[in-house]
C-alpha positions as CSV (number, residue, x, y, z in Angstrom):
1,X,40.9,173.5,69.7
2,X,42.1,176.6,69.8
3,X,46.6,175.9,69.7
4,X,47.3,174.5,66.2
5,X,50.2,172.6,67.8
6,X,49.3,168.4,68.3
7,X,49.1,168.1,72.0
8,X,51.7,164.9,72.3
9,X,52.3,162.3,75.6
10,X,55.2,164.0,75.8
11,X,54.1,167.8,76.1
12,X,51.5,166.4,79.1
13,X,54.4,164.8,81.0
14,X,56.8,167.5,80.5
15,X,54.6,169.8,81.5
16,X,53.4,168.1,84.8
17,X,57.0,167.6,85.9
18,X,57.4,171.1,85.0
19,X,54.2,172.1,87.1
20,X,55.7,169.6,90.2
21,X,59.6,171.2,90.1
22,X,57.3,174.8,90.4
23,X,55.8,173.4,93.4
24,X,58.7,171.9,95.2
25,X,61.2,174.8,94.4
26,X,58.8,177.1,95.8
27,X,58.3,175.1,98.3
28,X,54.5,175.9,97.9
29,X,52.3,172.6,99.6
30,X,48.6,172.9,99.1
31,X,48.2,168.9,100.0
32,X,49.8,169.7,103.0
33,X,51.9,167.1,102.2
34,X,49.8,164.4,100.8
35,X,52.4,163.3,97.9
36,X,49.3,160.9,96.7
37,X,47.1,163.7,96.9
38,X,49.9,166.4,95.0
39,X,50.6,163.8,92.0
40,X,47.3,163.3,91.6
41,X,46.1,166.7,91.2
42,X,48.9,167.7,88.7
43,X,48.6,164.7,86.6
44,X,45.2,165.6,86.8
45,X,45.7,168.8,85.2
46,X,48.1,167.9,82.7
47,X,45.8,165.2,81.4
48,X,43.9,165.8,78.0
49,X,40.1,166.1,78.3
50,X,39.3,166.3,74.4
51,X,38.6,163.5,73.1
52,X,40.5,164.9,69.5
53,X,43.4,165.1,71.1
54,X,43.1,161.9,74.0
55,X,42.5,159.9,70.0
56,X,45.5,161.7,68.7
57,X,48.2,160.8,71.7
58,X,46.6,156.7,71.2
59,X,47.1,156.9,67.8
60,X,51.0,158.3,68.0
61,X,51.2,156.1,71.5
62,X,49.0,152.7,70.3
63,X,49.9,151.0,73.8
64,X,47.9,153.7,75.3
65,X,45.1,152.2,73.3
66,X,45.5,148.5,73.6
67,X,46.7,148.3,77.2
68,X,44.0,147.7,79.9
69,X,44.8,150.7,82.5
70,X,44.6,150.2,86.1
71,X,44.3,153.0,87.4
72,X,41.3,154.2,89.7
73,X,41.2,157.2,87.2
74,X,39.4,154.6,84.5
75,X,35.8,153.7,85.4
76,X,35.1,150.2,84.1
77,X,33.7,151.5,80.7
78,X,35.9,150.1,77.6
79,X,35.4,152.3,75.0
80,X,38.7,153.3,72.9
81,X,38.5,157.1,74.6
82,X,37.9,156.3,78.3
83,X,41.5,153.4,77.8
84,X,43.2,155.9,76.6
85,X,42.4,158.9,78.8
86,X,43.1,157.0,81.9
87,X,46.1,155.6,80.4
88,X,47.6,158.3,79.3
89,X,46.9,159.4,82.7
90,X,48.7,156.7,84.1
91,X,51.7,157.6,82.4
92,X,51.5,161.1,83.5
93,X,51.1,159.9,87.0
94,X,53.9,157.3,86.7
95,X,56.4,160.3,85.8
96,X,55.6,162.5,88.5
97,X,56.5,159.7,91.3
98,X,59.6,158.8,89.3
99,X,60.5,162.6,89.6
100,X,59.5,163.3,93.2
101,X,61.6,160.3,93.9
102,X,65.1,162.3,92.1
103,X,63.7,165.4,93.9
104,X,64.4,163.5,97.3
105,X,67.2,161.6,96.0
106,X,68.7,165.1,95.1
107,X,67.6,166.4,98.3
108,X,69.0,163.7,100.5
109,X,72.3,163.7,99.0
């Protein structure tokens, strides 16, 4: 790994919000307004594909660990890195529809 700073749950989320507010300030659509298809690519891309640092966010998030995902994103195989990964996934995903719903919120009002 070559950043000395832990990657955390936090810094993923963060920056996929980050990553969506970029998009919808810029007003720049690639999914040609597919919302399923936008939060899925950018959690996508702010999800951790090392399995050093997938083991470290379980070990500083243990739900991520111990909580069955249910995501599409997990493939049926239980082993402790493929839970995690698509769980922390999940929770990437779950923040980037809770802030594309305030972006319309803001919008609408």
């Amino acid at each position: 790994m070559t950043n000395d700073k832990p990657v955390t749950l936090q810094d993923c989320i963060s920056g996929a919000i980050a990553d969506l507010d970029d998009h919808l300030d810029r007003g720049d659509d690639p999914w040609n307004g597919d919302e399923n298809a936008m939060v899925n690519e950018l959690a996508d891309s702010a999800a951790p594909t090392h399995t050093q640092t997938i083991l470290r966010i379980a070990t500083e998030e243990p739900e991520i660990s111990h909580t069955a995902p249910d995501h599409a994103a997990f493939d049926g195989t239980f082993t402790p890195v493929n839970v995690a990964a698509a769980n922390i996934f999940e929770a990437i995903e779950m923040a980037l529809w809770e802030r594309l719903e305030e972006r319309k919120a803001e919008k609408a009002a």
